[in-house]
C-alpha positions in Angstrom: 4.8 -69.6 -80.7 6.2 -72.6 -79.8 3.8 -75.3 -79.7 3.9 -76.8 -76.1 0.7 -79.3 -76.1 2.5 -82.7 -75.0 3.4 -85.0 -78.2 4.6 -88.3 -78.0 6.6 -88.0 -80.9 9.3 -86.6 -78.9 9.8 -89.6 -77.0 12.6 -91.4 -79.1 12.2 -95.2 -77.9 9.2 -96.9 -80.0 7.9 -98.9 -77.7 7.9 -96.4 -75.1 6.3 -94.3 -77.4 3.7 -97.1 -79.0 2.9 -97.6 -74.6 3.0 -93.4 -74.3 0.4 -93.1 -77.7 -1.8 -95.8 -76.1 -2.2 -94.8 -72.7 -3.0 -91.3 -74.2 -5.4 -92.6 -76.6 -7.2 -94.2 -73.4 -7.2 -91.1 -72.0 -9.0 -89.3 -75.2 -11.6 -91.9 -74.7 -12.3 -91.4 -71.2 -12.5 -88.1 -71.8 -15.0 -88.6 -75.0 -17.2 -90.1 -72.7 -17.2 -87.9 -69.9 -18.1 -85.3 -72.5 -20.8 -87.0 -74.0 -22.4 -87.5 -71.2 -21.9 -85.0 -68.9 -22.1 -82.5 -71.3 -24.1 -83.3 -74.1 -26.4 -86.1 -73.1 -28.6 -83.4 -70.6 -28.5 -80.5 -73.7 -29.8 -83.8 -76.1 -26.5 -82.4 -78.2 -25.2 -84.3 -81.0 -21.4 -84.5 -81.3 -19.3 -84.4 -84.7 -18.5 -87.3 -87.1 -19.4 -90.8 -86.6 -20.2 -91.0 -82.8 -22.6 -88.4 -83.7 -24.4 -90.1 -86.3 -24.1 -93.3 -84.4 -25.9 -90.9 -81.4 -28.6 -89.9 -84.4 -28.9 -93.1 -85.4 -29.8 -94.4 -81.5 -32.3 -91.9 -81.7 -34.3 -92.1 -84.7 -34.3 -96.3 -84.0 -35.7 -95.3 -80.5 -38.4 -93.6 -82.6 -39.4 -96.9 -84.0 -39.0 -99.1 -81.3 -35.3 -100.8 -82.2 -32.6 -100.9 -79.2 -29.5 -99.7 -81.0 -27.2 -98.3 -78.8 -24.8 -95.8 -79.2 -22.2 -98.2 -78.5 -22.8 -100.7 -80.7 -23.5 -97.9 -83.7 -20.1 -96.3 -83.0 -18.6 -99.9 -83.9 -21.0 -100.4 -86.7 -19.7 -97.3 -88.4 -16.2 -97.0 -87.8 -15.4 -100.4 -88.2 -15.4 -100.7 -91.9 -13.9 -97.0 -91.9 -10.8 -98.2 -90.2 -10.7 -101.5 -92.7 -11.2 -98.9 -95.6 -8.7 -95.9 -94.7 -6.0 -98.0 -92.8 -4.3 -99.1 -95.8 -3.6 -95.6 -97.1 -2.6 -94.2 -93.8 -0.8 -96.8 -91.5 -1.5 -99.8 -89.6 -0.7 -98.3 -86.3 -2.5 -95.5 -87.2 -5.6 -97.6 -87.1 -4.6 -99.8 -84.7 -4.5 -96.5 -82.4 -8.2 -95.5 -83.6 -9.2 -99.0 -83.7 -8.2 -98.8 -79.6 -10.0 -95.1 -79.3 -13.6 -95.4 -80.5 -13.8 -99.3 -79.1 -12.8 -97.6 -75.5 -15.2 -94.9 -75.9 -17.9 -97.6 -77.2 -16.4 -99.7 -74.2 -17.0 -96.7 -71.7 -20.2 -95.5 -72.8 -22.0 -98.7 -71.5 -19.6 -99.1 -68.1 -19.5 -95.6 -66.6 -22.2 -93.2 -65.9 -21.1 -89.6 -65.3 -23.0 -87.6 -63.7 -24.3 -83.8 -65.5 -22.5 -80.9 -64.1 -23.7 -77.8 -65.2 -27.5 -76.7 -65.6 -27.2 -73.6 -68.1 -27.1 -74.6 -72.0 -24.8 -72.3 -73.2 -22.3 -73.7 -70.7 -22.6 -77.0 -71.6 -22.1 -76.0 -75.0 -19.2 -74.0 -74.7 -17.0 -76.5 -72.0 -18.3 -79.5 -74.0 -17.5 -78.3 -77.4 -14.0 -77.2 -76.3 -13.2 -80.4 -74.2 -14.7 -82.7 -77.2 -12.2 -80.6 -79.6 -9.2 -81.6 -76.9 -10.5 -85.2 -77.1 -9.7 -85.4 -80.8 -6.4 -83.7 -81.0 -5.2 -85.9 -77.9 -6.0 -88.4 -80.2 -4.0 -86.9 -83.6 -0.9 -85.8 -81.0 -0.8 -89.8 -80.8 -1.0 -90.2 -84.4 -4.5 -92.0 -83.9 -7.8 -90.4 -83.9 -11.0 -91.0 -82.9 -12.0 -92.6 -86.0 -15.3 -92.2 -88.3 -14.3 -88.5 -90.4 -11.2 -88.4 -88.5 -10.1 -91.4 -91.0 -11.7 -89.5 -93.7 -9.9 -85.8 -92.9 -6.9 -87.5 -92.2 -6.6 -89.2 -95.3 -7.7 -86.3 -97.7 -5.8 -84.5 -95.6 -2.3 -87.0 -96.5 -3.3 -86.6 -99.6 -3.3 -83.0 -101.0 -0.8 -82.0 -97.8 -3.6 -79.6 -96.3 -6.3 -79.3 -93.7 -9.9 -80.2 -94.4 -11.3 -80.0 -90.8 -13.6 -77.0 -91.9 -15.3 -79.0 -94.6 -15.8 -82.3 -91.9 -17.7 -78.9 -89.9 -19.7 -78.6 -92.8 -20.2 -82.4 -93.0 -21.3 -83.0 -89.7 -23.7 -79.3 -90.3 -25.7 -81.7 -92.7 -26.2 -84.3 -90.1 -27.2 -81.9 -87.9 -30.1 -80.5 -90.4 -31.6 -83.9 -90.3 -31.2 -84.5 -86.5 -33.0 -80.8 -86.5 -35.8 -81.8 -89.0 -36.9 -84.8 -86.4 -36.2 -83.8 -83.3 -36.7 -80.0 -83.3 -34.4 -77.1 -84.6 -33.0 -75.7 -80.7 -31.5 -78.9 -80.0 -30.0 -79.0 -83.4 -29.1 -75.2 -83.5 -26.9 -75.6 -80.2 -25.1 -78.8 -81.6 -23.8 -76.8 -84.7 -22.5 -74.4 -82.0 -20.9 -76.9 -80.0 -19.4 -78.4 -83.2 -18.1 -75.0 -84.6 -16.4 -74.5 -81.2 -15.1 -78.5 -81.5 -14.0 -77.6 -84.5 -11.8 -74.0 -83.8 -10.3 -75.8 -80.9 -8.9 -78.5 -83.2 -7.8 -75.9 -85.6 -6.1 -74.3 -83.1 -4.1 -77.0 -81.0 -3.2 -79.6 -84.5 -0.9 -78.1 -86.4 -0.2 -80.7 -88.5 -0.9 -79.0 -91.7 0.6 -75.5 -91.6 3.3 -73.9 -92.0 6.4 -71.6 -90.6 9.4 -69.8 -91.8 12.6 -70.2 -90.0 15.2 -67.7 -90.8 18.6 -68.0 -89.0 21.8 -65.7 -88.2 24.7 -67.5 -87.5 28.2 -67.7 -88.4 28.6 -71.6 -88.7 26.1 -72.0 -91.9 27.7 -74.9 -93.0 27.1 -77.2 -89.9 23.5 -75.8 -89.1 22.4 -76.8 -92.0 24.1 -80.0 -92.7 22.5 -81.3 -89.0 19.2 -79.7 -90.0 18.9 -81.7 -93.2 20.0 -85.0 -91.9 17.7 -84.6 -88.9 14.1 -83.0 -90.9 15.2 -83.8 -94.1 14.3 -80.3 -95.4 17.0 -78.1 -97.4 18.1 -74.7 -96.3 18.4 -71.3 -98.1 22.1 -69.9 -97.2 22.5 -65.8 -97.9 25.6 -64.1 -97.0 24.7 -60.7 -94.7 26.5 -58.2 -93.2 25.6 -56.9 -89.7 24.9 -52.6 -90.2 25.8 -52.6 -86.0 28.4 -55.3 -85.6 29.9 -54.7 -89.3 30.8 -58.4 -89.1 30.1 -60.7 -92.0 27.7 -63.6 -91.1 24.9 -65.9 -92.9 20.8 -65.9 -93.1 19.6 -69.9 -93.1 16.1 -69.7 -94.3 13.7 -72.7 -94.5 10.2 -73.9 -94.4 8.9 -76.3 -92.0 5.8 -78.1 -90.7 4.3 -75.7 -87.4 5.0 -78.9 -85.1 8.6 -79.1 -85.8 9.0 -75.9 -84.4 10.3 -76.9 -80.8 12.6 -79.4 -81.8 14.1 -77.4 -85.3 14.8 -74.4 -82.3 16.5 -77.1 -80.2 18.6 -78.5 -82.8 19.7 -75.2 -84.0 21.3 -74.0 -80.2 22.5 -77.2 -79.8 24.7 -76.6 -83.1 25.3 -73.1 -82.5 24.3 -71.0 -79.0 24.7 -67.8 -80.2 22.6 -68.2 -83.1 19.3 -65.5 -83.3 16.1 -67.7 -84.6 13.2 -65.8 -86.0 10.1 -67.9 -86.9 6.7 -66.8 -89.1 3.7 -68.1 -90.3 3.2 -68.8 -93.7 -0.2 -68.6 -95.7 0.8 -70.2 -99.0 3.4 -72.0 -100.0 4.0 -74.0 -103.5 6.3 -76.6 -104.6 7.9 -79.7 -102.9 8.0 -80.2 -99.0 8.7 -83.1 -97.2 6.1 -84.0 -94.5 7.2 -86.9 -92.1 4.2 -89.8 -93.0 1.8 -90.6 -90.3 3.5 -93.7 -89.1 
């Protein structure tokens, strides 16, 4: 299926696109907020990665009588992340999740949303879904929303694959201690919410898997040679015969990053309109693949 969640990468101007990331990234952090509290402030929820530690962290200093707000622990954290992971990544990588989890830190202590719902399991459910749309907003942008997302995105660079389920069992640990001092419901729901964060992630950012592209057409030698300059991936050219049509014609097969999808379909039709596309997901694949770097 074609992947149809707006990206800015398809916008071809860079500073229209640096202005298109950066008003989306304000977006994600207006939307963080709302979440947090609308959503998971009245459930006494804890959200994934650093905002939720920095939320634990408000907490337990509440205990003792210190004023740390969430705010200023959401800065405490992820500003030496961001100083840390930026150089492997990119600087306007960071500079993007530099701009998120200020706004959110921004928004926190200038708006005041209002709770919505009443039930739990709702709160859970909406929240958890809205705060997993919140961080792939983010990665669509090629920011994030900082703390793990640094972390995942880096491992992730890395070894070419996605970690998200092991940040889950990360922020699961938190979550035991937040559960140990502040009662095992509260803490129970949170691993819900962050288990539903965490599918809705899995399912919108694609970044990290993978799809076959297998091509009939008749003009092999110009489908591929646009394909390669454009993707910069190589194509596997098998004469076929047609059983129906008993014309001669040619199977293009490559692999290719899930989000590349729309635009490797475009290109193809723009080359050559008759041409049949089939696409499939692949589970494993081993050897060399070019993955355009986070810029």
């Amino acid at each position: 299926m074609v992947n149809k969640v707006f990206n800015p990468e398809r916008i071809s101007s860079p500073q229209l696109r640096l202005l298109t990331s950066v008003l989306t990234i304000v977006c994600s952090s207006l939307l963080q907020t709302f979440v947090i509290q609308v959503f998971m402030d009245p459930c006494n929820l804890l959200s994934s990665g650093f905002t939720g530690v920095a939320l634990l962290m408000n907490k337990i200093a509440t205990l003792i009588g210190i004023d740390l707000s969430t705010s200023l622990g959401i800065l405490i954290l992820n500003i030496p992340a961001a100083l840390i992971c930026g150089k492997h990544i990119s600087k306007r990588f960071t500079f993007l999740s530099c701009i998120q989890f200020c706004l959110t830190s921004l928004f926190l202590k200038i708006f005041d949303f209002q709770p919505l719902l009443d039930e739990v399991i709702l709160n859970v459910v909406f929240g958890g879904f809205l705060y997993g749309f919140v961080t792939v907003i983010a990665l669509k942008t090629d920011g994030s929303t900082g703390g793990t997302d640094f972390i995942a995105l880096y491992v992730s660079e890395k070894f070419h694959q996605s970690i998200w389920n092991y940040v889950f069992l990360f922020n699961t640990l938190v979550l035991l201690i937040f559960g140990s001092m502040f009662g095992w419901a509260a803490a129970g729901w949170s691993i819900l919410f962050q288990l539903i964060s965490t599918r809705t992630i899995s399912t919108f950012y694609h970044r990290y898997s993978q799809i076959l592209v297998e091509v009939t057409t008749q003009d092999p030698e110009e489908v591929a040679k646009a394909y390669a300059k454009q993707f910069r991936h190589g194509m596997t050219v098998i004469p076929a015969y047609g059983g129906y049509s008993q014309k001669n014609f040619f199977l293009c097969r490559s692999i290719i990053s899930s989000y590349e999808e729309h635009d490797v379909l475009s290109l193809i039709h723009q080359i050559d309109p008759s041409a049949i596309t089939y696409t499939q997901k692949v589970d494993h694949f081993y050897g060399s693949f070019y993955r355009r770097p986070i810029e």
